[in-house]
CHARMM-style PDB file with segment names, atoms N, HN, CA, C and O in Angstrom:
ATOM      1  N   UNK     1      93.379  91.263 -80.385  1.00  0.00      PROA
ATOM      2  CA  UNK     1      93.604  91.095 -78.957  1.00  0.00      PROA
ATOM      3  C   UNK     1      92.322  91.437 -78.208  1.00  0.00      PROA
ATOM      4  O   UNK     1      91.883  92.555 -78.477  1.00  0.00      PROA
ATOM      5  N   UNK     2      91.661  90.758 -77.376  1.00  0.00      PROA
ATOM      6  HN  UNK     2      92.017  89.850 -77.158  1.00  0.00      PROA
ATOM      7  CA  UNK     2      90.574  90.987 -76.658  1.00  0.00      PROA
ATOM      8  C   UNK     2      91.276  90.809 -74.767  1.00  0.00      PROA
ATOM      9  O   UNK     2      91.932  89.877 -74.302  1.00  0.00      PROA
ATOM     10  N   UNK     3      90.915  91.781 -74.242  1.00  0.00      PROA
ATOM     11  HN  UNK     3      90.381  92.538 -74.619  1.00  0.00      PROA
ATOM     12  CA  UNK     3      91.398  91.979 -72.730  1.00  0.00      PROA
ATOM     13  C   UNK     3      89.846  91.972 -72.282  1.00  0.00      PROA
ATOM     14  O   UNK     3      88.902  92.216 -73.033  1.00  0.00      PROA
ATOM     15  N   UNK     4      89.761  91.617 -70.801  1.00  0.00      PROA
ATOM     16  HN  UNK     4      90.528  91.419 -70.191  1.00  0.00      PROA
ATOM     17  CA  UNK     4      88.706  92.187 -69.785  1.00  0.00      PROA
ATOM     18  C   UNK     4      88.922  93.317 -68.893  1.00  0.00      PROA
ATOM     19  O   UNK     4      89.867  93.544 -68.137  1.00  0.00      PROA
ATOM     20  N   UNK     5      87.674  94.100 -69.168  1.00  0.00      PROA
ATOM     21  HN  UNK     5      86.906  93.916 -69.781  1.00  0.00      PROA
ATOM     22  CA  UNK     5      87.781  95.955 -68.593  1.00  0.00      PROA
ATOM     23  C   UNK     5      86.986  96.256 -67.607  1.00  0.00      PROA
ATOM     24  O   UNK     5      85.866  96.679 -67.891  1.00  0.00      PROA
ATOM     25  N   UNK     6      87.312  96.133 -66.446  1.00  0.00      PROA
ATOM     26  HN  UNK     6      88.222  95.789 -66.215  1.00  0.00      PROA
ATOM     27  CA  UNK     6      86.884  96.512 -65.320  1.00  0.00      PROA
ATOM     28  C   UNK     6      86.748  98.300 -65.294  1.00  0.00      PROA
ATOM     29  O   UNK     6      87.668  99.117 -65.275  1.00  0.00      PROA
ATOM     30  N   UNK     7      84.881  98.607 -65.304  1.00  0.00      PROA
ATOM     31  HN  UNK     7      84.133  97.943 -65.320  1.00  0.00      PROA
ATOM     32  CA  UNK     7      85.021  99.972 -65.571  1.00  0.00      PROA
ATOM     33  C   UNK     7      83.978 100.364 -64.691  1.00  0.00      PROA
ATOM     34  O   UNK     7      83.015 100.982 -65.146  1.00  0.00      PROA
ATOM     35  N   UNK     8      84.084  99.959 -62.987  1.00  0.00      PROA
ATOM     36  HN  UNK     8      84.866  99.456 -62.617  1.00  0.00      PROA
ATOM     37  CA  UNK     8      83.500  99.730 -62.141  1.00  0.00      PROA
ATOM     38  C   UNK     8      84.492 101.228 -61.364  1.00  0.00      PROA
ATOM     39  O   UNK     8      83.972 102.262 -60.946  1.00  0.00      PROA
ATOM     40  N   UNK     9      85.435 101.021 -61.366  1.00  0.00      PROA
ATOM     41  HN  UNK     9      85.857 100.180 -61.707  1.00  0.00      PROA
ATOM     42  CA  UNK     9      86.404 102.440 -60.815  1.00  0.00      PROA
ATOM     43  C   UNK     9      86.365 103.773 -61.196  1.00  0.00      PROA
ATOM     44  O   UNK     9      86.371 104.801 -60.518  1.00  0.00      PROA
ATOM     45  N   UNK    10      86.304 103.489 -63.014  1.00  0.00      PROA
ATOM     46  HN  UNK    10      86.300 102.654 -63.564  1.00  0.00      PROA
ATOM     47  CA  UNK    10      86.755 104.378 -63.528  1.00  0.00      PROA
ATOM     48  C   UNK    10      85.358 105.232 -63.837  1.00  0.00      PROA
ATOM     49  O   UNK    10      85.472 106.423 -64.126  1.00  0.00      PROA
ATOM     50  N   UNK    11      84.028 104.610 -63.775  1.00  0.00      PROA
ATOM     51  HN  UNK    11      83.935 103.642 -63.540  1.00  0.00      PROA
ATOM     52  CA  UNK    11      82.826 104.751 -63.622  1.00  0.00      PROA
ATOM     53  C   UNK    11      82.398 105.856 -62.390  1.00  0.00      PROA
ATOM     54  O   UNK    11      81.805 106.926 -62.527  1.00  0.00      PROA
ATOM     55  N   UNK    12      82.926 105.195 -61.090  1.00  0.00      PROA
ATOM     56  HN  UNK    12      83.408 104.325 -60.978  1.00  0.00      PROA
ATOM     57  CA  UNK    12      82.672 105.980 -59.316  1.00  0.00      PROA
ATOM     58  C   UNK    12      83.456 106.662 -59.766  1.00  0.00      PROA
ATOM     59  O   UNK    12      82.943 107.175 -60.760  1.00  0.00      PROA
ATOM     60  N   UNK    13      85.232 107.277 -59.535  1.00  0.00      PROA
ATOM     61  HN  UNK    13      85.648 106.860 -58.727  1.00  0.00      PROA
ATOM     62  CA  UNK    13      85.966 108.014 -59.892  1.00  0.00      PROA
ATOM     63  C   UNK    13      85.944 109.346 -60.546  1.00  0.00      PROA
ATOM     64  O   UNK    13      86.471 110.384 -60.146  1.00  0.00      PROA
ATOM     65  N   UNK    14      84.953 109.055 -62.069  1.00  0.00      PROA
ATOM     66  HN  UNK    14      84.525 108.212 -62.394  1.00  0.00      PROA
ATOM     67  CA  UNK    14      85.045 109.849 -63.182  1.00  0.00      PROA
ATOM     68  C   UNK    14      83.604 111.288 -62.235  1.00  0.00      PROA
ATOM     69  O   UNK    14      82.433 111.153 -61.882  1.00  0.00      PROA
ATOM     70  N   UNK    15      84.487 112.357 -62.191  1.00  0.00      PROA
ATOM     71  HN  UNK    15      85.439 112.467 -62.478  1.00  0.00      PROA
ATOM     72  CA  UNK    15      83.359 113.335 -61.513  1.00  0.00      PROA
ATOM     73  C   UNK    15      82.890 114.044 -62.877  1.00  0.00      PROA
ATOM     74  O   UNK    15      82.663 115.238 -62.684  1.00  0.00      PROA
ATOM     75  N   UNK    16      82.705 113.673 -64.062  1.00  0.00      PROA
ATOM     76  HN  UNK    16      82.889 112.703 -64.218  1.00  0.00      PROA
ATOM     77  CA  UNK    16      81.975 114.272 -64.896  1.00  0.00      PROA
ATOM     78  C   UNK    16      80.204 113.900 -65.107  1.00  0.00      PROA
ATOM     79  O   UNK    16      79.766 112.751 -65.163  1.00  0.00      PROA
ATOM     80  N   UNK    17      79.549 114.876 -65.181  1.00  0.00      PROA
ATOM     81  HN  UNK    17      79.904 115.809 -65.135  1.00  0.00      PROA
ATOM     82  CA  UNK    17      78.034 114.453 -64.859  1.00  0.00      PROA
ATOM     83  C   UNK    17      77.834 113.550 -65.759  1.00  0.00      PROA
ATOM     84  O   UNK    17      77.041 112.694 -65.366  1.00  0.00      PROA
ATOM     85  N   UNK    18      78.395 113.315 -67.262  1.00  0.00      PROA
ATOM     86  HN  UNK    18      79.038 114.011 -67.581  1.00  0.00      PROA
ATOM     87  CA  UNK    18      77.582 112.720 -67.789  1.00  0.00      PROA
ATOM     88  C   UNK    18      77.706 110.974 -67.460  1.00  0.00      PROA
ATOM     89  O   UNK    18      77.074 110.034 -67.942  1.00  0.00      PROA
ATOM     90  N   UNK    19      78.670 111.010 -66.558  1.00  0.00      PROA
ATOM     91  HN  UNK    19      79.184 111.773 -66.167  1.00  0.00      PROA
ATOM     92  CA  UNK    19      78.937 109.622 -66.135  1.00  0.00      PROA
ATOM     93  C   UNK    19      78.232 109.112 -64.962  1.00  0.00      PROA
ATOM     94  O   UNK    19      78.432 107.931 -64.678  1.00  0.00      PROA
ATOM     95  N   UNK    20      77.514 109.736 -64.300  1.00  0.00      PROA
ATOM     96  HN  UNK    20      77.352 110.695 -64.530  1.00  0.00      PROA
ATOM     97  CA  UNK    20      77.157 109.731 -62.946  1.00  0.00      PROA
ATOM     98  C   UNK    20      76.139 108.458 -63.158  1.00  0.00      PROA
ATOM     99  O   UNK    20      76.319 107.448 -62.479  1.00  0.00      PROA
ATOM    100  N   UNK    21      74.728 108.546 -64.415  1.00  0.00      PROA
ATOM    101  HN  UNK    21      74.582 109.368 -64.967  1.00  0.00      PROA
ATOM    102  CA  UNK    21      74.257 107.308 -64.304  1.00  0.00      PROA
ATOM    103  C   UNK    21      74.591 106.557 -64.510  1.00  0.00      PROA
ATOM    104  O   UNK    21      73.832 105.639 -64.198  1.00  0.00      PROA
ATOM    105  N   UNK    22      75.806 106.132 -65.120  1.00  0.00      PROA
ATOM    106  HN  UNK    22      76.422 106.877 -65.373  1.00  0.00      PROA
ATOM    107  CA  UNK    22      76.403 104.682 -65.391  1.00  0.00      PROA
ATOM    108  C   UNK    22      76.795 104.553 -63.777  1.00  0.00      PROA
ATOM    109  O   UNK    22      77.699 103.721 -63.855  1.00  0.00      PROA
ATOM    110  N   UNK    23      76.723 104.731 -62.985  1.00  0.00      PROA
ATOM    111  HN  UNK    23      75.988 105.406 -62.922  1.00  0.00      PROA
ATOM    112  CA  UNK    23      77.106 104.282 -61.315  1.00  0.00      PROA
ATOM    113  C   UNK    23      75.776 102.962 -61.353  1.00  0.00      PROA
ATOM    114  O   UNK    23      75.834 101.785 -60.996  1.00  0.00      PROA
ATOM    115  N   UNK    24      74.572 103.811 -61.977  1.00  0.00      PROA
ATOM    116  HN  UNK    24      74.525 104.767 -62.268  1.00  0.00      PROA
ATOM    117  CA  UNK    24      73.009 102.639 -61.326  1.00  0.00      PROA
ATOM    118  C   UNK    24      73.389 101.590 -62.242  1.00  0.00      PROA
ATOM    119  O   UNK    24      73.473 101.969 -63.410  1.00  0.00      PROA
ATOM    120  N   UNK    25      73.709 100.035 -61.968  1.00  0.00      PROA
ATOM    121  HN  UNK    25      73.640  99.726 -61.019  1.00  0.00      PROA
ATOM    122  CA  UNK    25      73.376  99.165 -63.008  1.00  0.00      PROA
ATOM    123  C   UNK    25      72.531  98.951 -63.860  1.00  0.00      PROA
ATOM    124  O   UNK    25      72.885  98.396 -64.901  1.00  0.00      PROA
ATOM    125  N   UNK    26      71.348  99.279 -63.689  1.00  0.00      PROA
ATOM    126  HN  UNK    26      71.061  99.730 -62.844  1.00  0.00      PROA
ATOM    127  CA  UNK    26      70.630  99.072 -64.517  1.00  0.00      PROA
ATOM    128  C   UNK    26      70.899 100.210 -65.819  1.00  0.00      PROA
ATOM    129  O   UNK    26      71.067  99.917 -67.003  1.00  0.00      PROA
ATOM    130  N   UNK    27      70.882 101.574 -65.212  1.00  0.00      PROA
ATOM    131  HN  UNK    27      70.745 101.812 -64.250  1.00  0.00      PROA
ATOM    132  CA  UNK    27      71.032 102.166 -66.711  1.00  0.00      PROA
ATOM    133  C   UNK    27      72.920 101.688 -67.064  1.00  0.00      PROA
ATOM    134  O   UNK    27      73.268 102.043 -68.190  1.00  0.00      PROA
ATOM    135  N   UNK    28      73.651 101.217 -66.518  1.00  0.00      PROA
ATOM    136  HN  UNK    28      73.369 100.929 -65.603  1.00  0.00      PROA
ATOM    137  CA  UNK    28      74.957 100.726 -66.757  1.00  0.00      PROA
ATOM    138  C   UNK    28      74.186  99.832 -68.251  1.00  0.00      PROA
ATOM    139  O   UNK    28      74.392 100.087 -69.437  1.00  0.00      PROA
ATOM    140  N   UNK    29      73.413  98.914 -67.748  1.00  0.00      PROA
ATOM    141  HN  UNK    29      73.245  98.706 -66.784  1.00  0.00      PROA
ATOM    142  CA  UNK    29      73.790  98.184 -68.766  1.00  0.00      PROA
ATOM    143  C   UNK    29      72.594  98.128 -69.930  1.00  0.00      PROA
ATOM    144  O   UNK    29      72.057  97.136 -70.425  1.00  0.00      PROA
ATOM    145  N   UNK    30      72.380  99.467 -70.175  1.00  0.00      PROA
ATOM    146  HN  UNK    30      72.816 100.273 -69.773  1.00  0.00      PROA
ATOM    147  CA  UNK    30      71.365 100.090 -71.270  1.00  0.00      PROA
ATOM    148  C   UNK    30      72.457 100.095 -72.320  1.00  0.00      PROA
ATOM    149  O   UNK    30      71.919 100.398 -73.385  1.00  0.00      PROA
ATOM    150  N   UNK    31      73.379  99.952 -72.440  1.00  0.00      PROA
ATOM    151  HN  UNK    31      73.817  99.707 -71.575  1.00  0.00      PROA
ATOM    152  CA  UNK    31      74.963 100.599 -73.368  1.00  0.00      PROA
ATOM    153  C   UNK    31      73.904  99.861 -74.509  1.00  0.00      PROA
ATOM    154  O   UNK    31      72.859  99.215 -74.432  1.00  0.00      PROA
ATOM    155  N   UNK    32      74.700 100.291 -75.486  1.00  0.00      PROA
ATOM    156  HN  UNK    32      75.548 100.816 -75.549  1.00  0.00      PROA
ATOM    157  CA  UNK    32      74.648  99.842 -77.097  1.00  0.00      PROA
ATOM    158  C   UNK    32      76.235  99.869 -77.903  1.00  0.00      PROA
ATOM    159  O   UNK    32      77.219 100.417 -77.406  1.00  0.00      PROA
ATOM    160  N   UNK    33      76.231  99.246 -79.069  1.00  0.00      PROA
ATOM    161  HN  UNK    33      75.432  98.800 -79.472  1.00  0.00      PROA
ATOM    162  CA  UNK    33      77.709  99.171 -79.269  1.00  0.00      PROA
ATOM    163  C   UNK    33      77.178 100.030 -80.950  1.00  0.00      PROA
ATOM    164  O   UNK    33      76.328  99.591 -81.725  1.00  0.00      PROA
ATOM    165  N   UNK    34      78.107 101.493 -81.142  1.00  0.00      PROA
ATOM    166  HN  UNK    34      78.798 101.850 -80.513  1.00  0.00      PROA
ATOM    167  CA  UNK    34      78.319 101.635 -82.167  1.00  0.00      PROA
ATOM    168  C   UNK    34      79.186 102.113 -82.544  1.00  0.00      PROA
ATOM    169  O   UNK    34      79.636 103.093 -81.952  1.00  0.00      PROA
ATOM    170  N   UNK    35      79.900 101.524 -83.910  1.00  0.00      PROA
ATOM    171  HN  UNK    35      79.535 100.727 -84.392  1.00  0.00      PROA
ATOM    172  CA  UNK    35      81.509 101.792 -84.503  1.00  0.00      PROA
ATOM    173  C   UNK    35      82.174 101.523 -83.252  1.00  0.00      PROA
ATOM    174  O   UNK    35      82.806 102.324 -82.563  1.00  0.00      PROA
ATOM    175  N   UNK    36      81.917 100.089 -83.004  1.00  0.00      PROA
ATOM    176  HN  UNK    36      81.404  99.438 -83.564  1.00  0.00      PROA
ATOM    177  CA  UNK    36      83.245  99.377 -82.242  1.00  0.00      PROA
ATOM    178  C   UNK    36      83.450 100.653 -80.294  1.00  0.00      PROA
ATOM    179  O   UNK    36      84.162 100.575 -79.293  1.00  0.00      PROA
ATOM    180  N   UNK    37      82.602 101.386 -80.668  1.00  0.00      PROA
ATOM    181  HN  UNK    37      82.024 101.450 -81.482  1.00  0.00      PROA
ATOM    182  CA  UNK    37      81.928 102.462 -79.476  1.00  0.00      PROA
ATOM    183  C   UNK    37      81.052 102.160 -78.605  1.00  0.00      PROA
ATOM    184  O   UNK    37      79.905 102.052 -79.039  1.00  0.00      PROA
ATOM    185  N   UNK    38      81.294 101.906 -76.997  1.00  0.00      PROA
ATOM    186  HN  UNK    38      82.226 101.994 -76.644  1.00  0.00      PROA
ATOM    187  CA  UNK    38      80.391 101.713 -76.234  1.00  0.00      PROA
ATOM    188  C   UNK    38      79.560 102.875 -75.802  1.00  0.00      PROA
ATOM    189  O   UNK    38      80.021 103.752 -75.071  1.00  0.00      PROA
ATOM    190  N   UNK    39      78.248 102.884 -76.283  1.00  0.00      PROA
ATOM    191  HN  UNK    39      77.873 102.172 -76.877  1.00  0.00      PROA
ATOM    192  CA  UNK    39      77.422 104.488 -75.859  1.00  0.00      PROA
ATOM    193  C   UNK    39      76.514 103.967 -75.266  1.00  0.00      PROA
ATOM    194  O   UNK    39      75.907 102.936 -75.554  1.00  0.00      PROA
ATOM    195  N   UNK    40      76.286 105.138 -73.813  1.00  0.00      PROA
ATOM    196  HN  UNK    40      76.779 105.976 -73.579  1.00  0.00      PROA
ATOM    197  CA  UNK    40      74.973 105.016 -73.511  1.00  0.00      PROA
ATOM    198  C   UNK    40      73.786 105.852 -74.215  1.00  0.00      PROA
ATOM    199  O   UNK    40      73.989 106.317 -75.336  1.00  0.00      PROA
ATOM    200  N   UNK    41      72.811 106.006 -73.705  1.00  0.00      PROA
ATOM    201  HN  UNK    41      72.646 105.628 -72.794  1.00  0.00      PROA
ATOM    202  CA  UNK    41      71.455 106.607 -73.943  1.00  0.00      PROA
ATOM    203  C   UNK    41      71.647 108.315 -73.863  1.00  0.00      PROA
ATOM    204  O   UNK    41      70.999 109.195 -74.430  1.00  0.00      PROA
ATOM    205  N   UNK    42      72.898 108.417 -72.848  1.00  0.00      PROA
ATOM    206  HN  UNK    42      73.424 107.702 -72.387  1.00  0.00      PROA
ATOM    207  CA  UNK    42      73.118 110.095 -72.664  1.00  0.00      PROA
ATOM    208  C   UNK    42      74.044 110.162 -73.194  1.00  0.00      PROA
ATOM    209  O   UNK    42      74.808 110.996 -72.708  1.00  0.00      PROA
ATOM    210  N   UNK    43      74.511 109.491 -74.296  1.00  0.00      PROA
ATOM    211  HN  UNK    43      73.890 108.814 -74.690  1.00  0.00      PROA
ATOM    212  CA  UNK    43      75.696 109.769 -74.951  1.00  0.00      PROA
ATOM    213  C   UNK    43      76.999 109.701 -74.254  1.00  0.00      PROA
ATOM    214  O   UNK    43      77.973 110.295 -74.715  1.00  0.00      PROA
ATOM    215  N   UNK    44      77.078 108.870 -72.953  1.00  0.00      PROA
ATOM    216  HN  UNK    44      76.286 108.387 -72.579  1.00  0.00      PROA
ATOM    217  CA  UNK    44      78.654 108.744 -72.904  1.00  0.00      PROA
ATOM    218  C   UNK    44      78.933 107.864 -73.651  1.00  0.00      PROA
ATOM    219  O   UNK    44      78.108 107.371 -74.420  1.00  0.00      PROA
ATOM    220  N   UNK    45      80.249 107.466 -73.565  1.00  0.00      PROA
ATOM    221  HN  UNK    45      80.920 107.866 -72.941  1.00  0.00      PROA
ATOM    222  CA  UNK    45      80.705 106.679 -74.121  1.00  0.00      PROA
ATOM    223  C   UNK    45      82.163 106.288 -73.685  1.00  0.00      PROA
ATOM    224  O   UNK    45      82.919 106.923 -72.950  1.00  0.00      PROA
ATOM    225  N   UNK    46      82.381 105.044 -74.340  1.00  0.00      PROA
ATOM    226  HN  UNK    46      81.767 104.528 -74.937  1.00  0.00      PROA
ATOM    227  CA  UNK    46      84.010 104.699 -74.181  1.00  0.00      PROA
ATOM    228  C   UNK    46      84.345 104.412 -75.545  1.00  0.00      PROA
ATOM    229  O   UNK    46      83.534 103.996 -76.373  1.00  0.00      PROA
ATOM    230  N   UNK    47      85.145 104.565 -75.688  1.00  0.00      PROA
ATOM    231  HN  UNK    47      85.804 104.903 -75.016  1.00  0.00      PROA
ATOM    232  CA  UNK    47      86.156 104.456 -77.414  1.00  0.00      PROA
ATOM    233  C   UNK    47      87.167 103.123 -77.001  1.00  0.00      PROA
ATOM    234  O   UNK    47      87.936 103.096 -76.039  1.00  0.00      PROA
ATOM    235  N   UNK    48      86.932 101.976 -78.053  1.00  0.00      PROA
ATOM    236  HN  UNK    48      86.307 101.998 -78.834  1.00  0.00      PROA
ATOM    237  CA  UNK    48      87.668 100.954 -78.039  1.00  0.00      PROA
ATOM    238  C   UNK    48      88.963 100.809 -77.243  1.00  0.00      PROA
ATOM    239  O   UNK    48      89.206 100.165 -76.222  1.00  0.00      PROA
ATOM    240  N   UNK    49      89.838 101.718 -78.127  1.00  0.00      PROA
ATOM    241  HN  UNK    49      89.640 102.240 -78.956  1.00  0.00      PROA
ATOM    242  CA  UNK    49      91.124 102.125 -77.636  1.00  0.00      PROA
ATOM    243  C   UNK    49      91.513 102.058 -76.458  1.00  0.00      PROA
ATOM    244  O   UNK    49      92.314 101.300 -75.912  1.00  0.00      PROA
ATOM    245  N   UNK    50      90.497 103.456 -75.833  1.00  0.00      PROA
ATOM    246  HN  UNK    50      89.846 104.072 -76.276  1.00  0.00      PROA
ATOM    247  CA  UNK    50      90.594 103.436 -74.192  1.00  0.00      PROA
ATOM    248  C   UNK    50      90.182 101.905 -73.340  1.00  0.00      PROA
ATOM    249  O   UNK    50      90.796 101.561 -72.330  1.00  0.00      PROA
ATOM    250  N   UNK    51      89.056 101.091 -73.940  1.00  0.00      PROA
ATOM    251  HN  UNK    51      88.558 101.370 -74.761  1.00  0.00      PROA
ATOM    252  CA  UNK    51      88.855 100.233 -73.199  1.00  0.00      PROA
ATOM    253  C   UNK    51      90.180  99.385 -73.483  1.00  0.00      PROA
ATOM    254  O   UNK    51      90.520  98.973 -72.375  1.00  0.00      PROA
ATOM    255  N   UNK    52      90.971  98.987 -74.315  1.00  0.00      PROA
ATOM    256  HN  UNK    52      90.695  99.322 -75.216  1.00  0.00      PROA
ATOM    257  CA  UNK    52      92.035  97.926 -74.578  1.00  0.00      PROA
ATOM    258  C   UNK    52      93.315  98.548 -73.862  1.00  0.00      PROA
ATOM    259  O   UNK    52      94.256  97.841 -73.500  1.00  0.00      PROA
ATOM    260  N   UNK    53      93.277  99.868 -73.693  1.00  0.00      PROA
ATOM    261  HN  UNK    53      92.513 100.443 -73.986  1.00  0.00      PROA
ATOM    262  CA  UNK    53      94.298 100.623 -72.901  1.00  0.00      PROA
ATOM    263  C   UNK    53      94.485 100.452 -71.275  1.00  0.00      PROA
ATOM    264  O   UNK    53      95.610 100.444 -70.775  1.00  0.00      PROA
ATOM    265  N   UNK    54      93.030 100.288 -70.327  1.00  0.00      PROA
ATOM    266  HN  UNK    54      92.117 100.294 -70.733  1.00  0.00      PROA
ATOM    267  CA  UNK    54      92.324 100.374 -69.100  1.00  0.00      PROA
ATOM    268  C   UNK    54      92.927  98.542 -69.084  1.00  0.00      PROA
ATOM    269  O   UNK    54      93.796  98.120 -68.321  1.00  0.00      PROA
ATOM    270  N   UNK    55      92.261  97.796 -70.026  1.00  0.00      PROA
ATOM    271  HN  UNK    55      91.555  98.139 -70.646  1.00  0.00      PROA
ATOM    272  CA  UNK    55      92.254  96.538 -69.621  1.00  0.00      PROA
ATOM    273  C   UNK    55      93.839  95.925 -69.701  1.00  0.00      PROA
ATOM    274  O   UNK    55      94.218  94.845 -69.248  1.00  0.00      PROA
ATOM    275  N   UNK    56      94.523  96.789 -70.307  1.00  0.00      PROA
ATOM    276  HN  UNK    56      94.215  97.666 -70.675  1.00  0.00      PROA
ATOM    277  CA  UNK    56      95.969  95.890 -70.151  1.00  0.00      PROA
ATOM    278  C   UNK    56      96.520  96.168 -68.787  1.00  0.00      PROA
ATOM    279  O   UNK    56      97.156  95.455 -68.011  1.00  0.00      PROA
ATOM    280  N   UNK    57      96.121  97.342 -68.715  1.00  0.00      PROA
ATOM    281  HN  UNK    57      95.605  97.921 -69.346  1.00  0.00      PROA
ATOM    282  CA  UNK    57      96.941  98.278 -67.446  1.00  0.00      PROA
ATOM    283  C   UNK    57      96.313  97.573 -66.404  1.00  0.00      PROA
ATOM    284  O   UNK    57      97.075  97.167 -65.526  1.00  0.00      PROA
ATOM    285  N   UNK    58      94.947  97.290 -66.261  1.00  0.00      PROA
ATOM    286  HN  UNK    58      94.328  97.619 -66.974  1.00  0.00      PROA
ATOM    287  CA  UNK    58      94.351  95.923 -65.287  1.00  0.00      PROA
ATOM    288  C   UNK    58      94.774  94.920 -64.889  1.00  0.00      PROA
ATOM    289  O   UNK    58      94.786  94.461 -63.747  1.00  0.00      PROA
ATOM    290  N   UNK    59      95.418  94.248 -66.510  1.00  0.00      PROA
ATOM    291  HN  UNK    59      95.409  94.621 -67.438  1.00  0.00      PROA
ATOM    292  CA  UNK    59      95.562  93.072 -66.742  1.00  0.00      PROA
ATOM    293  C   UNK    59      97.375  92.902 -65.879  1.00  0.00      PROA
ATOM    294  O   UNK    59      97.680  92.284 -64.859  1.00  0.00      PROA
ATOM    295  N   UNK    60      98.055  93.554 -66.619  1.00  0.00      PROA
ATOM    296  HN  UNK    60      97.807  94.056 -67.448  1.00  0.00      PROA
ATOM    297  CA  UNK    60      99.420  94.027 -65.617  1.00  0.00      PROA
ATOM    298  C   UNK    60      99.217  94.167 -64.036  1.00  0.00      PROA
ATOM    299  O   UNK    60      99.695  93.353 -63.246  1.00  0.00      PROA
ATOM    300  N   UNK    61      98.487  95.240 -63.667  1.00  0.00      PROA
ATOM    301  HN  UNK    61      98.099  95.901 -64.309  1.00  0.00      PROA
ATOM    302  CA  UNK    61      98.108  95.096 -62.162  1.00  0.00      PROA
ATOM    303  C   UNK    61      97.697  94.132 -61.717  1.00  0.00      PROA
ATOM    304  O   UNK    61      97.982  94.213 -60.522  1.00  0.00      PROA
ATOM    305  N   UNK    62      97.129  93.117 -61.903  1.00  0.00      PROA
ATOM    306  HN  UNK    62      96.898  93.051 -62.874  1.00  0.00      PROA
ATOM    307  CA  UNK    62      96.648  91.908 -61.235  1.00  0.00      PROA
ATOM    308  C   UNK    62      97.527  90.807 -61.801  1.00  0.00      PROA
ATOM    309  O   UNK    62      96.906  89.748 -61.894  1.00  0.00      PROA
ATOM    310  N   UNK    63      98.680  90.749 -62.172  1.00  0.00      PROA
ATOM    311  HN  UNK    63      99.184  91.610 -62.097  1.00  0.00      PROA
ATOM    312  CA  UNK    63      99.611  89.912 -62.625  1.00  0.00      PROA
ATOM    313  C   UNK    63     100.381  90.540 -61.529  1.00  0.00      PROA
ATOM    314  O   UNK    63     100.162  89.753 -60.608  1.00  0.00      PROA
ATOM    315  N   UNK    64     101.050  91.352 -61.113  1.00  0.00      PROA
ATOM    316  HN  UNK    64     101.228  91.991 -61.861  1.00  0.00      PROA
ATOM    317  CA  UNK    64     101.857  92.264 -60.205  1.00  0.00      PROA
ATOM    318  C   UNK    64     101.610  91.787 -59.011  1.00  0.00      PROA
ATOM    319  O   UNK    64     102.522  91.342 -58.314  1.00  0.00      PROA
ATOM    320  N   UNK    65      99.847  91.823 -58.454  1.00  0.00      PROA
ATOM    321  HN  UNK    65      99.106  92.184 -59.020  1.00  0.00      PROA
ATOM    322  CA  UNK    65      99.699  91.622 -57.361  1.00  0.00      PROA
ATOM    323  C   UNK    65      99.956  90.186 -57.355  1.00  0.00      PROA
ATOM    324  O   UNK    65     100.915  89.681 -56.771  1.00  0.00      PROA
ATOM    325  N   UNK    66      99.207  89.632 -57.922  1.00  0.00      PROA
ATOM    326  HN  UNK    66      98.428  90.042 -58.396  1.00  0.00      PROA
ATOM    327  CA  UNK    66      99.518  88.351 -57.956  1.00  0.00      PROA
ATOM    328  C   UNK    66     101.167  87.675 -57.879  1.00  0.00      PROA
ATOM    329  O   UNK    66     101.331  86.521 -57.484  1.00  0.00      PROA
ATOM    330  N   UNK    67     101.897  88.224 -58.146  1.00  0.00      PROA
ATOM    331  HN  UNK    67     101.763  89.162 -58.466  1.00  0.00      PROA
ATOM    332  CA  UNK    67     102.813  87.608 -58.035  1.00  0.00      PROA
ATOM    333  C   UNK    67     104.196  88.003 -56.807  1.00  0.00      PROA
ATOM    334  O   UNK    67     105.372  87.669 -56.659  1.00  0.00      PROA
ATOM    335  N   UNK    68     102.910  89.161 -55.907  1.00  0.00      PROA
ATOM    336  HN  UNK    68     101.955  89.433 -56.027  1.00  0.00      PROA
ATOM    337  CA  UNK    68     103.838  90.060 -55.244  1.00  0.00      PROA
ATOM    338  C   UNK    68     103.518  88.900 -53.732  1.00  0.00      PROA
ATOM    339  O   UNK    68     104.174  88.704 -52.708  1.00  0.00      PROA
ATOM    340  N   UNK    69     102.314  88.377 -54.197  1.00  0.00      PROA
ATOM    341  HN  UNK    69     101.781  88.536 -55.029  1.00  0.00      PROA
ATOM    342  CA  UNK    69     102.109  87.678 -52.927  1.00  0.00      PROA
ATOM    343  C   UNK    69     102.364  86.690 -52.265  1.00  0.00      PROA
ATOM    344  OT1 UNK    69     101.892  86.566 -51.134  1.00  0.00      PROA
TER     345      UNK     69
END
């Protein structure tokens, strides 16, 4: 199953420092992919899971709105 993950929210939102440079695009999109693991350069990261978890719950919300309208 492949979803799309909007991690533009959860990015501003997240008040932990090590997330703060993923706000600048440019270091946003320094990521590297290892073991199916999105890491940056400072070692955050996202774990598959969570991204397929974020993107359904997306994917539901914009089916919702969409159909509320």
């Amino acid at each position: 199953e492949s979803v799309l993950t909007d991690l533009e929210q959860t990015v501003k939102s997240d008040q932990r420092k090590i997330f703060y440079p993923l706000r600048e695009i440019d270091y946003f999109k320094s990521f590297r992919i290892k073991l199916n693991t999105i890491i940056w350069p400072n070692e955050a990261d996202f774990a598959p899971e969570f991204l397929l978890k974020l993107g359904r719950q997306q994917k539901t919300e914009n089916y919702l709105i969409q159909n509320l309208e």
